[in-house]
Structures are given as C-alpha cells and as structure tokens.
PAGULUM-353052 format. One record per atom (N, C-alpha, C): x negated, y, z. Coordinates in steps of 0.001 Angstrom, whole numbers, plus 500000, padded with zeros to 6 digits. Layout:
XYZ ...
END
This chain:
768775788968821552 770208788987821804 770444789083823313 771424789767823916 771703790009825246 772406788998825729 771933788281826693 772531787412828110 773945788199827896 774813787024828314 776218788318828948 776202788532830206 775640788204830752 775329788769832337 774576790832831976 773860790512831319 773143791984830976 773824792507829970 774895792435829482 776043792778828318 776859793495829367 777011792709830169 778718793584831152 777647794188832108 776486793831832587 776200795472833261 775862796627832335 775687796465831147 775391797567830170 777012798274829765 777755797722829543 779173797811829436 779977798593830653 779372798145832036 780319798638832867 778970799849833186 778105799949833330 777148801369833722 777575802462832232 778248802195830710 778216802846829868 779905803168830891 780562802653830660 782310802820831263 782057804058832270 780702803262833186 780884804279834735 780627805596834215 779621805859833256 779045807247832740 779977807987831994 781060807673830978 781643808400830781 783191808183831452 783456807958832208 784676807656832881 784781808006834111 784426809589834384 784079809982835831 785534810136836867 786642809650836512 787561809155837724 787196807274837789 786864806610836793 786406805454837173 785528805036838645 786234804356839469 785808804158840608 784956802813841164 785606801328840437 785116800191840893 785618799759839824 784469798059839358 785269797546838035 784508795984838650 786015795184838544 785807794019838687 785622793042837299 784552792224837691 784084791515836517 785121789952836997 785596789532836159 786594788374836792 785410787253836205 785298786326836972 783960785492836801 785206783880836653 784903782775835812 785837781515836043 785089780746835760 784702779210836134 784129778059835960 783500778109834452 783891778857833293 783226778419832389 783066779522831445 782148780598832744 781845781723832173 780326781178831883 779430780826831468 778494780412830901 778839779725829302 779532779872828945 780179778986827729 780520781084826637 779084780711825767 779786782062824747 780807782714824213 781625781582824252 783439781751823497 783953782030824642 783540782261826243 783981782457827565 784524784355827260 785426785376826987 785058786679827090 784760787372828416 783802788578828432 783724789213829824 785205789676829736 785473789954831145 787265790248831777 786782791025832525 786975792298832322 786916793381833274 788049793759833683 788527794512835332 789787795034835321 788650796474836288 789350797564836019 788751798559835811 789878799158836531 789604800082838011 790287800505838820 789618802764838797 790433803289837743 790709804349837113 791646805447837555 791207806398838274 792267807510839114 793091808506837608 792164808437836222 792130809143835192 793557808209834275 793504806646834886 794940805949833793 796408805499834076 796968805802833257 798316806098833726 798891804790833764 799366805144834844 800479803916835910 801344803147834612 801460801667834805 802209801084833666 803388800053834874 802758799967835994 802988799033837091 803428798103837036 801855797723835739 801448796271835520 800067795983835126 799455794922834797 798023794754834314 798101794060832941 798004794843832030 797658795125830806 796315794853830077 796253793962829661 794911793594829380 794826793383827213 793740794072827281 793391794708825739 792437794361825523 791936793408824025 790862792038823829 790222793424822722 788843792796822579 787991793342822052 787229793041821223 786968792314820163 786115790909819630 784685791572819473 783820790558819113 782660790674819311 782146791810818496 780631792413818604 779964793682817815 778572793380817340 777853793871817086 776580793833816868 775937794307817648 776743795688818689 775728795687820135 776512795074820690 777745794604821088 778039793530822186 778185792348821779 777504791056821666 777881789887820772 778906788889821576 780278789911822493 781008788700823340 782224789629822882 783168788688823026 784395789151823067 784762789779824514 785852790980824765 786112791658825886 787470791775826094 787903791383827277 789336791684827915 789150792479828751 789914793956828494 790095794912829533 790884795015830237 791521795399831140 792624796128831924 792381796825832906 793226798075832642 792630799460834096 794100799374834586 793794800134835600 794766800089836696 794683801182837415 795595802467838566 795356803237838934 794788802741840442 794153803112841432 793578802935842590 795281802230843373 796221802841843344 797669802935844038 798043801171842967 797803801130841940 798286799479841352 797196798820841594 796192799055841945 794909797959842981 795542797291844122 795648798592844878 796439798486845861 797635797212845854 798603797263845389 799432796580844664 798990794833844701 797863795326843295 797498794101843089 796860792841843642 795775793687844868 795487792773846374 796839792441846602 797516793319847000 798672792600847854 799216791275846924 799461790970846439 800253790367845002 799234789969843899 798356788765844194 796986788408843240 798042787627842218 799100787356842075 799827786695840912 800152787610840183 800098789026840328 800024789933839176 798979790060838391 797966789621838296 796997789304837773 797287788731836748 796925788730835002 796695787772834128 796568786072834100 797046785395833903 797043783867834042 795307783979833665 794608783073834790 792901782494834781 792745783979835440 793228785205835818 792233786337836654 792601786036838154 791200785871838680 790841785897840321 790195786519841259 790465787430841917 789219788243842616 788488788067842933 789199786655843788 787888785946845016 786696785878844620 786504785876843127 785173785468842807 784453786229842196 785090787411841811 784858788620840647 783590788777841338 782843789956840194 781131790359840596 782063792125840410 781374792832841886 782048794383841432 780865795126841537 781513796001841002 780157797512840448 780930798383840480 780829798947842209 781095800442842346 780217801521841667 780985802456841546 780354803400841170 779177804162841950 778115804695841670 777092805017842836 777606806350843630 777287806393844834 777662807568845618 776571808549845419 776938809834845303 775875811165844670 775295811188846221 774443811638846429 772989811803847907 774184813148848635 774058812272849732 775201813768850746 773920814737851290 
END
C-alpha cells in the first residue's frame, strides 16, 4: 500500500504529464497530515482553467490505486496571484506557509 507522501508525488507527476499548461501545485501540508482520514489538498496553479475568482475545491474519495481521499482546487496563474496577496481566500485549514510545491520541470535550454 502507498505512503501518502508517495501517493501525492505519483498524483501530482500523473497531473504534471497530462496537464501541459499546469505550472506549480501546492500540496497544503496541516498538523495532522500523518493521520489516514487526513485528505491530500492540492491547489493546482493551471494557465489551461477557467477563472471562477475563487478557490473551489472538489473532494475525491478514496480508490484502489489511491487509498486517500483528495481535495482539489486549480486556479489560473493571475488568481495565484490574487491569492498570495489575500491567503484568507484560501479554504478554511489551507496554508501556504507550509505547503510542499512541485514545479513543473524546465525542458534543457
């Protein structure tokens, strides 16, 4: 069975591969993300999703390849923007300060 630490990098490297305006995806990390009933919280910063100019977050329950429950929310690069400025737009319990991020890799110049 997969760690959820190795669940959300399998999750966000599958996202990065087919989601080629996908740019950076923050993993929102909270005191009692070690606890299974904890879900991964991704917010997912997407040039490809359309502006709602808000954060929208869409639950996922558990699978047989992912055994955690998942909260999503994408956002366009311009409502990132935004959302630094203004971290109370964020979901009640989402925090940056602490998030784990996974840019996307840069192709060899």
């Amino acid at each position: 069975m997969l760690d959820k630490d190795q669940a959300t990098r399998d999750l966000v490297e599958h996202h990065l591969a087919v989601q080629p305006e996908l740019s950076v995806v923050y993993r929102i990390v909270n005191d009692n993300e070690a606890s299974p009933d904890e879900p991964i919280k991704l917010l997912e910063v997407n040039g490809a999703t359309l502006a709602t100019g808000s954060v929208e977050v869409f639950g996922f329950g558990p699978s047989h390849d992912l055994p955690f429950s998942v909260q999503l929310a994408e956002v366009t690069p311009g409502e990132f923007d935004q959302v630094r400025g203004n971290p109370q737009s964020l979901p009640p319990g989402w925090d940056l300060s602490r998030a784990e991020v996974f840019e996307r890799p840069r192709a060899a110049e």
